[in-house]
C-alpha positions in Angstrom: -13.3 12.1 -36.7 -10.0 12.4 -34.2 -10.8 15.7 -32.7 -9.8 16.6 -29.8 -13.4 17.4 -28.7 -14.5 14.0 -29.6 -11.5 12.1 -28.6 -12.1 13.7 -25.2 -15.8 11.9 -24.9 -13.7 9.1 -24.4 -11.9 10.4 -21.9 -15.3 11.7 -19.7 -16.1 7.8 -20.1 -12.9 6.6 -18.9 -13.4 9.0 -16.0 -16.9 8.1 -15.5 -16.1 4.3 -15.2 -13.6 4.2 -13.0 -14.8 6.3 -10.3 -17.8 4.3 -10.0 -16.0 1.3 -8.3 -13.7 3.3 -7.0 -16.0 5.4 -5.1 -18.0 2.5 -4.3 -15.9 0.5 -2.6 -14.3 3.8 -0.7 -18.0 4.2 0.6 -17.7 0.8 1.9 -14.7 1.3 4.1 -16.0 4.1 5.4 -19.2 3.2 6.0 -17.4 0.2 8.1 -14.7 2.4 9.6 -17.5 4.6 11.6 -19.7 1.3 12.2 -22.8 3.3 10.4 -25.2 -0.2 10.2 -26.7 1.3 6.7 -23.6 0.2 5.2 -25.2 -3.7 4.9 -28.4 -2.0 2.8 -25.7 -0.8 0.3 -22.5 -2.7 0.5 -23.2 -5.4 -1.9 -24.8 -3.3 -4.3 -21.7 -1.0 -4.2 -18.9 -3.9 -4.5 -20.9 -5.5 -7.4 -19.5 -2.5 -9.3 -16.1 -3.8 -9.1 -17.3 -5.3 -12.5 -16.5 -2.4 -14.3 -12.7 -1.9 -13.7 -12.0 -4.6 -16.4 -13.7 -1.9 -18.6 -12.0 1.1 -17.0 -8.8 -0.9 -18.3 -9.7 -0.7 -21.4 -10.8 2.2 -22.1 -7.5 3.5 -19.7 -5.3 1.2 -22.7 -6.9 2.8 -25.9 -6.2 6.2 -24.2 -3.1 5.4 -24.0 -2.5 4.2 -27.5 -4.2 7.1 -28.7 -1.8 9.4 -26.2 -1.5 12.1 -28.9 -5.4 12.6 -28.6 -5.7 12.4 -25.2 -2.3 14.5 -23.9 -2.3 17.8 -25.9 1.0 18.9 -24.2 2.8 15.8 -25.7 3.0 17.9 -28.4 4.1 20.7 -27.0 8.4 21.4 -26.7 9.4 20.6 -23.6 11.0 23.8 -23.1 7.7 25.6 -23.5 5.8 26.0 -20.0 6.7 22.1 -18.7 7.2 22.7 -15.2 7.2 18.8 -14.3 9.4 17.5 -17.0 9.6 14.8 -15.0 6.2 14.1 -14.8 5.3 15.1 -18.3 7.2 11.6 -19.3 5.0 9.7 -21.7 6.8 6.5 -20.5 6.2 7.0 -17.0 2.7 8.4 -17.3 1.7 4.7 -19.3 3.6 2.6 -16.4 2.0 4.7 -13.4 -1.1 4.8 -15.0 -1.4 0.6 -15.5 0.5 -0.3 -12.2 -1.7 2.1 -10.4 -5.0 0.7 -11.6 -3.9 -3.0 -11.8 -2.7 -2.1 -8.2 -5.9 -0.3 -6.9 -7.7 -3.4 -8.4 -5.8 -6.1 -6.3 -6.7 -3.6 -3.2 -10.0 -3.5 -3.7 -10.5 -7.4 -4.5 -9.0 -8.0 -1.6 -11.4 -5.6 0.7 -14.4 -7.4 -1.0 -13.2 -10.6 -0.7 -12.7 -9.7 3.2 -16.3 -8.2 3.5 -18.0 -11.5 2.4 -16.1 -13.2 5.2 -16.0 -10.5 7.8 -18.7 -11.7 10.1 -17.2 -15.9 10.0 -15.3 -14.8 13.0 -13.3 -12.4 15.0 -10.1 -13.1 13.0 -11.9 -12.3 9.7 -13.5 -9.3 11.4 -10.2 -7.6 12.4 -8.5 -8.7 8.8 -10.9 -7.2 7.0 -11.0 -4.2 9.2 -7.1 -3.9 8.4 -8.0 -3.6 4.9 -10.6 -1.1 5.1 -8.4 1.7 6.8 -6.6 1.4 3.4 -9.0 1.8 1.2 -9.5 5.5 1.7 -5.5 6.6 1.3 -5.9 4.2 -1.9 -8.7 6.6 -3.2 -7.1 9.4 -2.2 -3.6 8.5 -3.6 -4.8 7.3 -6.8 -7.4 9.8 -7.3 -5.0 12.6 -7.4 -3.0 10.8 -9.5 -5.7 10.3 -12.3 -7.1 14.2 -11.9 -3.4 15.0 -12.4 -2.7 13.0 -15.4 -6.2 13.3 -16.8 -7.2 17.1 -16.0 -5.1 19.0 -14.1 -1.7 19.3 -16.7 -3.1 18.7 -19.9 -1.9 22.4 -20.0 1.6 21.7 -19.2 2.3 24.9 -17.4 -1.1 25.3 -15.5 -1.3 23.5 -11.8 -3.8 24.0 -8.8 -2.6 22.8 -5.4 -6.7 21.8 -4.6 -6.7 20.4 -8.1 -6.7 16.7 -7.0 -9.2 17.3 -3.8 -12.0 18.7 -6.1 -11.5 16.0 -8.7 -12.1 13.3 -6.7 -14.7 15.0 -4.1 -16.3 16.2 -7.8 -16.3 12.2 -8.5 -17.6 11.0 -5.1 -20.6 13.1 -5.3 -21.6 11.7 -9.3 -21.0 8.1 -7.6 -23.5 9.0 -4.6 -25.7 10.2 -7.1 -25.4 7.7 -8.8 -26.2 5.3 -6.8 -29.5 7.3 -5.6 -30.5 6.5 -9.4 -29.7 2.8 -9.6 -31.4 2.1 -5.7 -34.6 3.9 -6.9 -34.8 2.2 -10.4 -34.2 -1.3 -9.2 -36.6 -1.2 -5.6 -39.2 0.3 -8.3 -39.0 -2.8 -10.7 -38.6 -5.3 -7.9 -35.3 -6.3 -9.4 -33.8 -7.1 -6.2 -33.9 -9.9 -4.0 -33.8 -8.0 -0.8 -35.4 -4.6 -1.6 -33.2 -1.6 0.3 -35.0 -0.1 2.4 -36.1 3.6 1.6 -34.6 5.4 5.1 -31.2 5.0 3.3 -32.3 7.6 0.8 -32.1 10.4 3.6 -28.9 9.2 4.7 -27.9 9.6 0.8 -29.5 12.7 0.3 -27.3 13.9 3.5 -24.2 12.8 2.2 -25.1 14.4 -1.4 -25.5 17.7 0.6 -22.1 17.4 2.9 -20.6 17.0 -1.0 -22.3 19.7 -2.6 -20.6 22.1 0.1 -17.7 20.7 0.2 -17.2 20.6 -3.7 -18.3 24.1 -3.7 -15.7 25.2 -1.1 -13.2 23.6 -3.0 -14.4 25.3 -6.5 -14.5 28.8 -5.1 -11.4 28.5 -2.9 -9.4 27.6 -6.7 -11.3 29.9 -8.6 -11.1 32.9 -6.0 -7.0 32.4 -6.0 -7.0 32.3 -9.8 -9.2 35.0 -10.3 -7.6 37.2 -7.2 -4.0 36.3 -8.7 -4.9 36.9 -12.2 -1.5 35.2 -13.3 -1.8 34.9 -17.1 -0.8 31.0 -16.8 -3.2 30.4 -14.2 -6.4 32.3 -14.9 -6.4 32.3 -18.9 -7.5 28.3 -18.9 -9.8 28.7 -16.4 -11.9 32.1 -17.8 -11.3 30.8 -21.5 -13.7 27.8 -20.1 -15.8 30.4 -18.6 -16.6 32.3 -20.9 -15.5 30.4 -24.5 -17.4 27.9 -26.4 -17.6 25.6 -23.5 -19.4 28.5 -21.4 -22.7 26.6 -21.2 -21.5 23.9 -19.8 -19.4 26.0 -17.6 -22.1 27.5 -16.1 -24.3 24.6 -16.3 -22.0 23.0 -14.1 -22.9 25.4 -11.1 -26.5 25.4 -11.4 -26.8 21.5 -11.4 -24.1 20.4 -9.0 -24.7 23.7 -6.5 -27.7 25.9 -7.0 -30.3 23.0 -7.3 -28.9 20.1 -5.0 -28.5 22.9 -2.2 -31.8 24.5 -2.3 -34.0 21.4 -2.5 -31.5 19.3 0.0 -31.5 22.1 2.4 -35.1 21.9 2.9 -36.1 18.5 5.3 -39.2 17.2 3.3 -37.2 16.7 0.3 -34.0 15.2 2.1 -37.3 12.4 2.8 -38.9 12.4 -0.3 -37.1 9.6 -2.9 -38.5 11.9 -6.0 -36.7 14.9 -4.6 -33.6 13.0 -4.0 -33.8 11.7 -7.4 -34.1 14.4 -9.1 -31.1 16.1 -7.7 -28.9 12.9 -8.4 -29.7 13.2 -11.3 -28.9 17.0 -11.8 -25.3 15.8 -10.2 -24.6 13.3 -12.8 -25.5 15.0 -15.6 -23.6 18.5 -14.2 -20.3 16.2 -13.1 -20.0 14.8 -16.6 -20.5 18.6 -17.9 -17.7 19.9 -15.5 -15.2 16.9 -16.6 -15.9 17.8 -20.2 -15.0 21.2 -19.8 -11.8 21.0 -17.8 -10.7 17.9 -20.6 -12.3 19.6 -23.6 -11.8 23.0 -22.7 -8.6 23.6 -22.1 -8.4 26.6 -24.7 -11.8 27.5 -24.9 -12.6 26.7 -28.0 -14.2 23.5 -29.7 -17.5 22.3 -31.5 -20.1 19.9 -28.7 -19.7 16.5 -30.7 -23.3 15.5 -29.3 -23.7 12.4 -31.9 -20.1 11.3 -30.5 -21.0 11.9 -27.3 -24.3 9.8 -27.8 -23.1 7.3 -29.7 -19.6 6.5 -27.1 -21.8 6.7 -24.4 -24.2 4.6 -25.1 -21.6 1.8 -25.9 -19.6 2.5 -23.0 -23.0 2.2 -20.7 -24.3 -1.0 -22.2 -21.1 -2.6 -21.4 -21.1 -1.7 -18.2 -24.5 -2.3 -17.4 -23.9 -6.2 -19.1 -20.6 -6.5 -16.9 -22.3 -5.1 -13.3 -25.8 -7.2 -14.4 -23.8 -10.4 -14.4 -22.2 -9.6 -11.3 -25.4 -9.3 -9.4 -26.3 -12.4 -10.7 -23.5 -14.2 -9.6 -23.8 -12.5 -6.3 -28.0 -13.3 -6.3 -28.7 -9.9 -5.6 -31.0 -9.3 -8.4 -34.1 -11.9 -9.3 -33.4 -14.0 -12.2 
């Protein structure tokens, strides 16, 4: 029931969660930050997922109860392969962990809180823009922090120094995605009061292709070093992923968040055809939640798929998140009652 494998479902959740609003309200400040006037189709929409760090807390506090299922190394000798003993302190990783979400929370409540104002006057215009040059060093910051704890040294002696890049460029592309999906499925049902209008799928579909290459280049540039190194400590996790019982996934991982999104978003009719863009999104999605499971569940390689774990904590995980984002659209009358 504990597994490993299916304890680490509930890590892929956690993951899943949090970078939504984080991601979200990143996309926000930057959106402001180079004056691109899209960002008013989307900006509600995306700070409406601020909903879901309540849950990201959550699930961030049963992880951390359960820290002997989620940190394999905890039970590992500190003398064996630790090279952050410092950083491999169970106490600091739970105080980091909280403070740094509770923190980015309070950050990101008070950019929202700003945006709803920003246009009352020049003062609220230049406060809020204060706020929004934050926003990305927050995501950044934190980010790292999270593929570290999460990913990165659940193998206490393995370390990338592009780890914490592709984890959170990895993470801004699903929410992207993402957010392709939820656009097309609520303008379809008429669920929205104002209906966003369909040009901001191309500018999507651009950015999912600026993040396909750039989460490629950071893939290969770690893999190449591991592979050309071929230091035991480095390249054993990475090719026992490749090629153990994870390989499917491994590979799978590739196809869906490189070979398709760059062939059909490199031709122009589909960058402008929603159905094209939709079905990439949601080839990103599924192969970002394949590529966290691996690097959490794979660590050695070997492992059973727990699909009816995987099914069931999803499903439970989503529905609570799509009651808690739901009720924040209604509060914010974005969707038709």
């Amino acid at each position: 029931m504990f597994s490993y494998s299916n304890w680490s479902v509930l890590t892929v959740s956690f993951l899943a969660v949090l970078y939504l609003p984080l991601s979200g309200i990143a996309l926000c400040s930057v959106l402001h930050l180079v004056s691109a006037h899209w960002r008013y189709e989307i900006r509600q929409l995306a700070a409406s997922l601020y909903a879901l760090f309540p849950l990201a807390l959550v699930l961030l506090i049963i992880l951390l109860v359960g820290g002997e299922h989620t940190f394999p190394w905890l039970h590992e000798p500190a003398e064996h392969g630790h090279h952050l003993p410092a950083w491999h302190n169970y106490t600091f990783l739970v105080i980091r962990e909280v403070l740094g979400l509770l923190a980015v929370m309070g950050i990101y409540w008070v950019f929202i809180k700003r945006q709803e104002v920003s246009e009352r006057s020049a003062e609220d215009k230049a406060r809020f823009h204060n706020i929004a040059t934050w926003i990305p060093f927050t995501f950044v910051l934190y980010g790292t922090m999270v593929a570290w704890d999460f990913e990165m040294t659940l193998v206490a002696s393995w370390h990338s120094a592009i780890y914490g890049m592709q984890h959170f460029i990895s993470n801004f592309d699903m929410f992207l995605a993402f957010l392709v999906i939820w656009i097309y499925v609520l303008n379809t049902r008429n669920a929205l009061v104002r209906q966003v209008e369909e040009y901001v799928y191309n500018y999507l579909a651009q950015m999912l292709l600026a993040f396909t290459l750039l989460w490629v280049y950071t893939f290969f540039a770690q893999y190449l070093t591991i592979w050309y190194g071929n230091l035991p400590g480095e390249a054993n996790r990475v090719m026992a992923m490749q090629d153990g019982d994870y390989g499917v996934l491994w590979w799978s991982t590739l196809a869906l968040k490189f070979i398709i999104p760059f062939t059909v978003l490199s031709m122009r009719v589909c960058r402008h055809s929603p159905s094209a863009i939709l079905t990439v999104a949601t080839c990103i999605v599924v192969g970002t939640l394949f590529e966290r499971y691996t690097w959490v569940a794979g660590i050695n390689g070997s492992g059973t798929m727990p699909v009816l774990s995987a099914i069931v904590i999803s499903a439970v995980v989503a529905t609570t998140g799509f009651i808690l984002v739901r009720r924040s659209m209604r509060r914010s009358h974005l969707i038709k009652v």
